[in-house]
C-alpha positions as CSV (number, residue, x, y, z in Angstrom):
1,X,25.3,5.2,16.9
2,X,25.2,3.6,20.5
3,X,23.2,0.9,22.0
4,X,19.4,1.2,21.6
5,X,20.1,3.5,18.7
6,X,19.9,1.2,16.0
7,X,17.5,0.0,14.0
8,X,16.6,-2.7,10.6
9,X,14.6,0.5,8.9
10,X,15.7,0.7,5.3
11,X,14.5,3.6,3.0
12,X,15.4,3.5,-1.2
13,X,14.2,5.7,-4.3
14,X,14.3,4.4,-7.8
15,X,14.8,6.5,-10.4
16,X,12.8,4.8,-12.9
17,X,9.4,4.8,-10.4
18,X,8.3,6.7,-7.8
19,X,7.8,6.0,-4.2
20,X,3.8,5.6,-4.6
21,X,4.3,3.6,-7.8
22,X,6.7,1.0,-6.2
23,X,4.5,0.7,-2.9
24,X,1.6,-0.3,-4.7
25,X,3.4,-2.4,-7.0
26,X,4.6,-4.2,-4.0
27,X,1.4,-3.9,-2.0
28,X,-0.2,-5.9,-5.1
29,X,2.6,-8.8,-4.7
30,X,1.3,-8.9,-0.7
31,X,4.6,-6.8,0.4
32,X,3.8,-4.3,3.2
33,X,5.9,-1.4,2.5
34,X,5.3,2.9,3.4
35,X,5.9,5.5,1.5
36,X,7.5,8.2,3.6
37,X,9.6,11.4,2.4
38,X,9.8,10.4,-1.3
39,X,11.6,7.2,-0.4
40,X,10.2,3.5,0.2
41,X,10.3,2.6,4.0
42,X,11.0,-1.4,4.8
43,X,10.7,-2.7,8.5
44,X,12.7,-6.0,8.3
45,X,12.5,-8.3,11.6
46,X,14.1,-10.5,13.3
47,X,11.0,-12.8,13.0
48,X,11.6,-12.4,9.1
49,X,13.3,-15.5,7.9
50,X,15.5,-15.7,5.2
51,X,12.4,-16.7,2.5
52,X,10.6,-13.6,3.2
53,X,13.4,-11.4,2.4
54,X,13.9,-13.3,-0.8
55,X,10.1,-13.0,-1.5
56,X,10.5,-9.3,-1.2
57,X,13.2,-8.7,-3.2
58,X,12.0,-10.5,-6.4
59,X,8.6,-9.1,-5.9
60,X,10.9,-5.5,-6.1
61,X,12.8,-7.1,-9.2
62,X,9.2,-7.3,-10.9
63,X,7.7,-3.7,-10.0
64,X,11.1,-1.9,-10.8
C-alpha cells in the first residue's frame, strides 16, 4: 500500500448476527454504520476522539 492508498475503513461479520441485524442494532444506539457485502462498514476519523470510539464499541458489546 503506498501513499494516498490508505484508509481508516474497517469492515467485520459476526457470527452470531447478521450484517443488517447489527446495523440496526447500532443505528438504534445513534451509531452510523453501512452494511455492505455481508460485512459491517465503519468510517472512523480523525475528527473522532477517543470517546466516540469507546461509545461505539460498547454500543457493539450490547447488540452482539
Amino acid at each position: 500500500v503506498g501513499p494516498g492508498q490508505r484508509s481508516g475503513i474497517l469492515c467485520f461479520r459476526d457470527e452470531r448476527r447478521t450484517s443488517a441485524e447489527i446495523v440496526a442494532g447500532l443505528r438504534e444506539r445513534g451509531i452510523v454504520t453501512a452494511d455492505r457485502f455481508d460485512s459491517v462498514r465503519l468510517s472512523p476519523h480523525f475528527y473522532n476522539d477517543a470517546g466516540e470510539v469507546e461509545r461505539m464499541l460498547e454500543a457493539l458489546r450490547q447488540v452482539l
